[in-house]
C-alpha positions as CSV (number, residue, x, y, z in Angstrom):
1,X,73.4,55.5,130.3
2,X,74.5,59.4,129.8
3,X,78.1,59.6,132.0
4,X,80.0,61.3,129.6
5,X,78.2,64.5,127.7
6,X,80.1,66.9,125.6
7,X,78.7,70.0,125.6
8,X,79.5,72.7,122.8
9,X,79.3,76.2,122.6
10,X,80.8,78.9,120.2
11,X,80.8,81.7,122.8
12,X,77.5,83.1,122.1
13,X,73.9,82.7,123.8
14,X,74.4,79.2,123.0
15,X,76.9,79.2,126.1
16,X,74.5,79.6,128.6
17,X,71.8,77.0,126.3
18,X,74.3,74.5,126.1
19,X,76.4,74.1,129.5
20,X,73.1,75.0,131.6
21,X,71.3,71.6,129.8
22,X,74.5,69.6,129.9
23,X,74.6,70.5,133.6
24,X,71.0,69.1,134.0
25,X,71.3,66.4,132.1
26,X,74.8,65.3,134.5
27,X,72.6,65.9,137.8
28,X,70.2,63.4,136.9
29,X,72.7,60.4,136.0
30,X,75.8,61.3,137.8
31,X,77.5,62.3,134.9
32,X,80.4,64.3,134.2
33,X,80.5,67.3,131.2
34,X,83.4,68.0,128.8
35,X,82.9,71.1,127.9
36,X,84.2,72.5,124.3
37,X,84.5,75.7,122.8
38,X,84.7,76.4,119.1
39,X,85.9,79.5,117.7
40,X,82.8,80.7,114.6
41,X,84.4,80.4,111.7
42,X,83.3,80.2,107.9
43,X,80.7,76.8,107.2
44,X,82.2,76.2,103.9
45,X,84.7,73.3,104.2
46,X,84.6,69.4,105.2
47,X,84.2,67.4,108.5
48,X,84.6,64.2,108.2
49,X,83.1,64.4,104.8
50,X,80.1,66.0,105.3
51,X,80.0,68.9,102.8
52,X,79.2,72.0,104.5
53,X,77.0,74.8,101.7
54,X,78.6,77.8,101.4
55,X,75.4,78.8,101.0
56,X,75.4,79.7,104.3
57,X,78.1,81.7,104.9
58,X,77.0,84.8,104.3
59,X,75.0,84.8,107.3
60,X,78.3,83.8,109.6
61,X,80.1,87.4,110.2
62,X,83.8,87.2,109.7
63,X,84.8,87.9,112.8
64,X,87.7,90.0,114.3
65,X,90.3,88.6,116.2
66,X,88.9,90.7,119.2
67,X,85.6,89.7,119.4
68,X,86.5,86.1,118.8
69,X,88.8,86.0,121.8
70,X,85.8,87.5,124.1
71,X,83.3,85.1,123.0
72,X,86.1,82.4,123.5
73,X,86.1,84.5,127.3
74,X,82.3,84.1,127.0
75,X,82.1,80.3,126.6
76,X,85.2,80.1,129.7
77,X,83.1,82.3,131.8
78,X,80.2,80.5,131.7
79,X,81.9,77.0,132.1
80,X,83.4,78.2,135.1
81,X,80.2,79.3,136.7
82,X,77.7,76.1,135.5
83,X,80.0,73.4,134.5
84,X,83.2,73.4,136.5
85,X,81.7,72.4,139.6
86,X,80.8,69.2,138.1
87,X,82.9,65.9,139.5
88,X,85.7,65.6,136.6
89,X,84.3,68.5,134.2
90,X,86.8,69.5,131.8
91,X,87.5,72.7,129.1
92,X,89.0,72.7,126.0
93,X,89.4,76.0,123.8
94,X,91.9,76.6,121.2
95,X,92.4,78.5,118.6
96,X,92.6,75.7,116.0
97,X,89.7,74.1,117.6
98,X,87.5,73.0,114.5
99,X,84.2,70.9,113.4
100,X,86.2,68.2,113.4
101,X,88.0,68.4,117.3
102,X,84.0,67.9,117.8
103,X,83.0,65.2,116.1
104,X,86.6,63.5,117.3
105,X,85.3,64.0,121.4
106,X,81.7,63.6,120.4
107,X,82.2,60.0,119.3
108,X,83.8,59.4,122.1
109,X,80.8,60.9,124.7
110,X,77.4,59.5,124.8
111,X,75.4,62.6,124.2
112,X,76.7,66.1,122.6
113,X,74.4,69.1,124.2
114,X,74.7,72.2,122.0
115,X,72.3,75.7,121.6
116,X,69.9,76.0,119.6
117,X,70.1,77.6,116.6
118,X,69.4,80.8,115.1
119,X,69.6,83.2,118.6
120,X,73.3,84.3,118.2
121,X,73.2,87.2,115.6
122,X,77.0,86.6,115.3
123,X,76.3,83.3,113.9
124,X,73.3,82.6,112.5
125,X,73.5,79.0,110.9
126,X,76.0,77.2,113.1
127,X,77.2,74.0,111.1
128,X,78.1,72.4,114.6
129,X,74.6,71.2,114.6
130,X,74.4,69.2,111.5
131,X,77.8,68.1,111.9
132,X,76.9,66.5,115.6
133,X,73.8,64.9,114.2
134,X,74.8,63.3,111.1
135,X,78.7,62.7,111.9
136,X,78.6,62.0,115.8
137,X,77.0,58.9,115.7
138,X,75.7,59.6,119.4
139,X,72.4,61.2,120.7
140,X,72.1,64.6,120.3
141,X,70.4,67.1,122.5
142,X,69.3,70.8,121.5
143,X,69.1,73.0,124.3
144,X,66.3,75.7,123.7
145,X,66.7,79.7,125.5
146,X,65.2,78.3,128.8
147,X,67.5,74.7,129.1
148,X,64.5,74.1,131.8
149,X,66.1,72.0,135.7
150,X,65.4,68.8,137.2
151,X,64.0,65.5,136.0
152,X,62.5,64.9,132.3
153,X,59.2,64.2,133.8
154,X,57.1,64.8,131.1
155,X,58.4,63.2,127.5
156,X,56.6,63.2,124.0
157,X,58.2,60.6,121.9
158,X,57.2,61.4,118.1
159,X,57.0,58.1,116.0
160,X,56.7,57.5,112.4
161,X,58.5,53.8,112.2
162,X,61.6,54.9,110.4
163,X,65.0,54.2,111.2
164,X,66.2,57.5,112.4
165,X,63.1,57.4,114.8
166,X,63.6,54.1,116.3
167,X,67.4,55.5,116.7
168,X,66.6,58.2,118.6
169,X,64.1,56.1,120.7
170,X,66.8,54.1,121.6
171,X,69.4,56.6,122.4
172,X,66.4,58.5,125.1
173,X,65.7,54.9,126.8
174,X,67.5,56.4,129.7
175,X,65.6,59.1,130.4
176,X,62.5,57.4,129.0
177,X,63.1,55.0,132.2
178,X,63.0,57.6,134.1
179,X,60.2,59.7,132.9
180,X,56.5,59.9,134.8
181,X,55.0,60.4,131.8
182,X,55.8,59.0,128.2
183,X,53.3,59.7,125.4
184,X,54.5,58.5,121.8
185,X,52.9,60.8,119.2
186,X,52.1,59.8,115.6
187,X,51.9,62.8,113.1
188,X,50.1,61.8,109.6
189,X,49.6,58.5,109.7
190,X,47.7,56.0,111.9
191,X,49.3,54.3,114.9
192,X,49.0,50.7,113.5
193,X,50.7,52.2,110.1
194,X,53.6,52.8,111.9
195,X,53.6,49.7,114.2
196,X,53.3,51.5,117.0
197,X,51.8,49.7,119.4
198,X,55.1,46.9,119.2
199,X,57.2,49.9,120.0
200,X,55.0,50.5,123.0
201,X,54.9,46.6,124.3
202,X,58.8,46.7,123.9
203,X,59.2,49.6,125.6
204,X,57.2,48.5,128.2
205,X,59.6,45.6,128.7
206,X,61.5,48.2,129.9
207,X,59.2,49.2,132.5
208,X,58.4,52.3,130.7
209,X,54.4,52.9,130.5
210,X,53.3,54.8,127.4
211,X,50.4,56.3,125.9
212,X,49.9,56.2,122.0
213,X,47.9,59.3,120.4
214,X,48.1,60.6,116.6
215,X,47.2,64.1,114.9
216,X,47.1,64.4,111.6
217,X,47.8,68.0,110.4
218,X,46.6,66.9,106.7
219,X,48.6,67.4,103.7
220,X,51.5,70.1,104.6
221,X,54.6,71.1,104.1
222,X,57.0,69.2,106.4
223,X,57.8,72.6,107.9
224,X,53.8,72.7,108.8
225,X,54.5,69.2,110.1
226,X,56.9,70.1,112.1
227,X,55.0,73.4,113.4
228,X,51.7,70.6,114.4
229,X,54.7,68.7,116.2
230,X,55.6,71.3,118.4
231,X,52.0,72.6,119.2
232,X,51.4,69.1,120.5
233,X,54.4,69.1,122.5
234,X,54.2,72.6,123.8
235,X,50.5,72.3,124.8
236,X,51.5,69.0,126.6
237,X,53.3,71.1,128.9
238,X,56.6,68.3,127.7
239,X,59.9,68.4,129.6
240,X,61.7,66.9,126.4
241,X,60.6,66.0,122.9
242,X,62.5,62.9,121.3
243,X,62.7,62.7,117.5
244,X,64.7,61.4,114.3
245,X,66.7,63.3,112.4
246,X,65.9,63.3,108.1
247,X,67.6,65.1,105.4
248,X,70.8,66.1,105.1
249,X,72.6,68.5,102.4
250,X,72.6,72.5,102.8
251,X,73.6,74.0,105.8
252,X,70.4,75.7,105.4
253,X,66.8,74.6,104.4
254,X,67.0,74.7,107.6
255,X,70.6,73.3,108.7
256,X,70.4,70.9,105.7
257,X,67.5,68.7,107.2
258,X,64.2,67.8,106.2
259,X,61.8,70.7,106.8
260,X,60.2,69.6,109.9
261,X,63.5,68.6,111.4
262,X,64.6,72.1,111.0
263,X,61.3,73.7,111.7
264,X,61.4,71.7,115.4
265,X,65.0,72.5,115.7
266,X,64.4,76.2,114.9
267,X,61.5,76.4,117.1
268,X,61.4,73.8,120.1
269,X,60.9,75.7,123.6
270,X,61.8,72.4,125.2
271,X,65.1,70.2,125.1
272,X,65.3,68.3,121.9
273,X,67.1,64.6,121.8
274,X,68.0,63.7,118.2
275,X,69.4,61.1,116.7
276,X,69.7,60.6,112.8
């Protein structure tokens, strides 16, 4: 059960993204948000020894002390109007905030809410992300432009039998219980492959109903895996897509992962729960 979410932002679009889904996701299980802000900084550096490319910074602008303090304004202002109403919210900001004050409070949460990717022009490859999924040991949500309200009525579970997926299964049963309508989608391979129809008696145990269906977008690129992925989910009409989380490295390829992790991250118009 989600009752304590941290939610990040870095004082950009991802403000809005990130406290609007958090928000959301605390209406529906009486949860409370912590919100955190994290001032943009370089990507080069360690968390918790997860090597973050340098690679990437050259699309993170070094920033002036000026426009760091207003998007450190940004990410209070939009607490204050979305999350602080929330029974027990809290705010943290400082200065010397870093990628690892994060992964310190997201261990501690049950599910880390951040934005999306890519939409801040200030900060292009945030390594918040990849930090969160592969350090946090906690589900990870990615709140697209349009975080969406109310229940997750609609999910599409993506299954492919590995570890990461069965992770992330695990970490949505939650909302999966909660869900009208679950369908678990099996990209490349055939359903009986990937034992899927034991993950859907189990999760029936649950009292969650789902429906098994497969594409199989032939032999592509894991980005064009990724881009079938999200054409099923899309044309679904999905409240939330669930996946695992592969690859890690880079800060970009994209963000380090495998390329249809980053090509759903990247491109997801729904929320996104993650787990590596």
């Amino acid at each position: 059960m989600f009752k304590s979410i941290l939610a990040v932002s870095e004082g950009g679009p991802d403000a809005t993204m990130s406290f609007t889904l958090a928000a959301r996701v605390a209406g529906l299980f009486d949860a409370t948000v912590d919100a955190l802000h994290l001032p943009v900084g370089p990507a080069g550096g360690m968390v918790g020894g997860l090597a973050m490319s340098g690679e990437a910074m050259p699309l993170i602008m070094n920033l002036d002390d000026e426009r760091l303090e207003a998007r450190q304004q940004e990410s209070a202002r939009v607490y204050g109007e979305i999350v602080q109403p929330i029974k027990d919210a809290t705010y943290t900001a400082a200065q010397t905030a870093t990628l690892d004050t994060m992964v310190a409070m997201g261990r501690c949460s049950d599910l880390l809410v951040l934005g999306r990717p890519g939409a801040d022009p200030e900060n292009v490859a945030p390594a918040t992300v990849e930090a969160a999924i592969h350090e946090c040991a906690r589900a990870v949500m990615i709140a697209p432009p349009n975080p969406g309200a109310g229940a997750f009525a609609n999910v599409i579970v993506a299954w492919n039998g590995s570890f990461q997926a069965a992770r992330a299964i695990e970490y949505a049963l939650p909302v999966l219980v909660k869900a009208a309508e679950v369908t678990m989608l099996v990209v490349g391979s055939t359903p009986d492959d990937v034992g899927a129809g034991y993950l859907a008696r189990n999760l029936g145990r649950h009292g969650i109903k789902v429906a098994i269906d497969a594409i199989d977008p032939g032999a592509v690129s894991g980005r064009a895996r990724g881009r079938a992925l999200l054409d099923y989910t899309h044309g679904k009409g999905a409240d939330l897509l669930v996946m695992g989380a592969y690859g890690r490295g880079q800060v970009l390829s994209f963000l380090g992962m495998g390329g249809a992790t980053g090509k759903v991250i990247s491109s997801c118009r729904v929320p996104l729960l993650m787990a590596h």
